[in-house]
N, C-alpha and C positions, 0 to 999 in steps of 0.2 A: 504494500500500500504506500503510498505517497501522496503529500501535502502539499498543499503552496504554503509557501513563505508567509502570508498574507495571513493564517490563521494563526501564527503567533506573533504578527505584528502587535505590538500594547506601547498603550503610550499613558504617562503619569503624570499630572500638576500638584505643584506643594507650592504653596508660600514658604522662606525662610521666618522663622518666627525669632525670637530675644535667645529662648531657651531652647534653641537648635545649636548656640554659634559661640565661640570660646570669648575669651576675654578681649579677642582683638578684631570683636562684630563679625566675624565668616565663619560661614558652616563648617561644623568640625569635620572631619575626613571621615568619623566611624560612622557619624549620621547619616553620610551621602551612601557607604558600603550598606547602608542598612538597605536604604530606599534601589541599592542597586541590584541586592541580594532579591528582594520582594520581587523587585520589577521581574528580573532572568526566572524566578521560579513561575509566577505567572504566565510569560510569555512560552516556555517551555512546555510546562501544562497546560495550554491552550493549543500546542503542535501535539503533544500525546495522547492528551483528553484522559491522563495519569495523574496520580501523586509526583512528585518528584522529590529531590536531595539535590542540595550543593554537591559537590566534587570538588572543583577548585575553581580558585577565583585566579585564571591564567595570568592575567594584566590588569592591571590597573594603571592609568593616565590622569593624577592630578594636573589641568595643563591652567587651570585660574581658580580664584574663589569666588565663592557667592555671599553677599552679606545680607544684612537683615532686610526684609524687607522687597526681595527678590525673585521670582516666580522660576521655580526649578521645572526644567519640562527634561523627562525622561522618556527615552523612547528606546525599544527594544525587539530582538528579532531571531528565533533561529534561522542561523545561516548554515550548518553543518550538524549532519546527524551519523552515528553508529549505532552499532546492531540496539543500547539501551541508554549510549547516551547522545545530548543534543547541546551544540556549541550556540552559545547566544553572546549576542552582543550588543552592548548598552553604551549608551550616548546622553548626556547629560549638558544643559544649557541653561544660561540665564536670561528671563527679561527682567530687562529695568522696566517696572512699572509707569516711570514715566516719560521715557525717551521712548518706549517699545525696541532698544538696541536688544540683536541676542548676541551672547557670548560659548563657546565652547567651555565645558570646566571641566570634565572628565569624560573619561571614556575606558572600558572595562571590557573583557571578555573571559566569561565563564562556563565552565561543561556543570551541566548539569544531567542527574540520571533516573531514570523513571522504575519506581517503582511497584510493586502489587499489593495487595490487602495484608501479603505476609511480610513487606518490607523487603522482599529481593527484587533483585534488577529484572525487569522486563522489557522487551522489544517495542520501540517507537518506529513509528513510520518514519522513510524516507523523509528528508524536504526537496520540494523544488522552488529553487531561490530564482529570481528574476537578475536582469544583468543588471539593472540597480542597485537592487543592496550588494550583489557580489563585488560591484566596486568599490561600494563602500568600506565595506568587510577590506578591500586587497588594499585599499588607502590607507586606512588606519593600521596594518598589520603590516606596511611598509614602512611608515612614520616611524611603529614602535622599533622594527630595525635601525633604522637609521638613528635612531634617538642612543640606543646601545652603542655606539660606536663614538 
């Protein structure tokens, strides 16, 4: 069986609140992994139509912050599947509420893996990804190259 890309498309809005953000007004780093964690589980289990489990959180890309007052949009996708697990990748941006500027802040990719009623791994469907995201996917996963060096 195989999927489009497009059933685990998900996308997230948060306000930065006071008590999101450290002593120096920006989102703390563990809060953003939380919302990033949520978002990959979702969008996973919306390509499985499963429970799922973290694996590993492959990458992560602090590339700015967000400070209070800020409208986080999270958006997420599997891009890559094995026999039970499925590679998702998360994109995280700021608007200024009142410029409407967006910002890139992070950018994440994690496997995630489907499980059954008894908690062992079970078979997800293929995905088939559009040439869209697959560029996007091979942009940011060239960035993070280049950025290692």
């Amino acid at each position: 069986m195989e999927v489009s890309v497009e059933q685990s498309k998900t996308i997230q809005t948060r306000l930065v609140l006071p008590s999101d953000t450290n002593h120096l007004g920006t989102i703390f780093g563990g809060t953003v992994l939380a919302y990033i964690d949520e978002i990959a589980a979702i969008s996973a289990m919306r390509h499985a139509r499963k429970a799922v489990v973290t694996v590993s959180i492959d990458k992560v890309d602090f590339i700015s912050s967000a400070k209070v007052g800020d409208i986080l949009k999270l958006e997420a996708f599997v891009y890559s599947t094995g026999r039970t697990s499925m590679k998702v990748f998360v994109k995280v941006e700021t608007e200024d509420l009142f410029t409407g500027e967006h910002h890139l802040t992070t950018t994440c990719f994690l496997t995630m893996v489907a499980i059954d009623q008894n908690k062992k791994p079970t078979p997800v469907p293929k995905v088939i990804i559009r040439e869209q995201e697959e560029q996007i996917v091979q942009l940011y996963q060239q960035n993070k190259r280049n950025n290692k060096a």
